[in-house]
N, C-alpha and C positions, 0 to 999 in steps of 0.2 A: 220787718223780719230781719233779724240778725247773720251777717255772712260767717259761713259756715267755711268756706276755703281755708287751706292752710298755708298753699306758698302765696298765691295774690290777693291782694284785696278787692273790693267790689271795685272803686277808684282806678286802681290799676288796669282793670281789666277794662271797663267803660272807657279811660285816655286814650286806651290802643281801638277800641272801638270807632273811634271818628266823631267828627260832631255830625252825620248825617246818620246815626244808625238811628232804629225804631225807637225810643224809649219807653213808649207806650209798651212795648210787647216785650223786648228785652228788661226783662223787671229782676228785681234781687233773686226771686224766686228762682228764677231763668237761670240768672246769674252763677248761683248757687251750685244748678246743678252744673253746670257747662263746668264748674272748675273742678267737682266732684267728678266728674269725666276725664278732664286733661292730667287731673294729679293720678287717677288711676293707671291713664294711660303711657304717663311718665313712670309712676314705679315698675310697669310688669316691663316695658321694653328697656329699660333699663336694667330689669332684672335686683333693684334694690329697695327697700321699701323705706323712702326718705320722707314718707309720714310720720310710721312709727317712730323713726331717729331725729324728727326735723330738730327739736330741742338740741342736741349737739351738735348742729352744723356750724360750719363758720360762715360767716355774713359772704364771702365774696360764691357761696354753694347755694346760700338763700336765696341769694340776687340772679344766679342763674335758676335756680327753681322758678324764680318769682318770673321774671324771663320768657321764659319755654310756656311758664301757665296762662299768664297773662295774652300771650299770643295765640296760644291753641284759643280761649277762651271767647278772644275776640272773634277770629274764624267764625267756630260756634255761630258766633250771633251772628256777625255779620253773615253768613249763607243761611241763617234762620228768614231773617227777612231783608232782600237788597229795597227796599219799598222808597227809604228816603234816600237814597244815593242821587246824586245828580245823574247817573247809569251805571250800568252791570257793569261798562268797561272799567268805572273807578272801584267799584265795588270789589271786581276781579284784582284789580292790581292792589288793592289793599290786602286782599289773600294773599296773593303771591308774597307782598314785602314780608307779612306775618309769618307765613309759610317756610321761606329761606332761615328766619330767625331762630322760630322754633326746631326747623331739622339740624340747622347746627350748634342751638345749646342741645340738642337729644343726644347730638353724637361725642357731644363733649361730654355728655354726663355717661353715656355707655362707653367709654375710652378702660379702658384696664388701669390705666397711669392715673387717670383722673381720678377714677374710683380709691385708687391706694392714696391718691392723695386728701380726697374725702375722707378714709375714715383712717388719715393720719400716720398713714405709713411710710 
């Protein structure tokens, strides 16, 4: 099955994942939608729709897309199933690090500044 994501790739998203998460169960499938989810949930609270635009972003706006998705995305799975973790307590703390990353590329990409500086003002 071909990834369908537009800011991370399947790669990206599995590195942030850990080597303990399911593989069996987290499959591209999986994969797929969880990014379909995060990029949705990055444009409405953002309020921009850097789908439709991603073609003219510049690389350091991709790199924090790529960022924010890749983190939500691992989330995702990892609370999908904590099964291979050596415990829920590492499993948790790998939320939490993912968690901190993606609330502050969210807030950088909802900034008013940043935004004029996305589309180049």
């Amino acid at each position: 099955m071909a990834h369908t994501g537009i800011f991370a790739t399947s790669a990206e998203c599995i590195a942030k994942l850990g080597k303990n998460y399911n593989s069996t169960d987290v499959i591209e499938a999986r994969i797929n939608e969880f990014c379909l989810q995060a990029e949705s949930l990055i444009n409405v609270t953002c309020r921009y729709n850097f789908s439709d635009n991603y073609a003219t972003l510049n690389a350091d706006v991709k790199y924090l897309l790529t960022e924010v998705s890749s983190n939500l995305v691992a989330i995702y799975g990892i609370t999908y199933d904590m099964s291979g973790f050596t415990s829920r307590i590492e499993a948790e703390d790998m939320i939490n690090i993912l968690r901190d990353g993606a609330l502050r590329g969210l807030s950088i990409l909802r900034d008013k500044k940043a935004q004029d500086f996305i589309n180049g003002a």
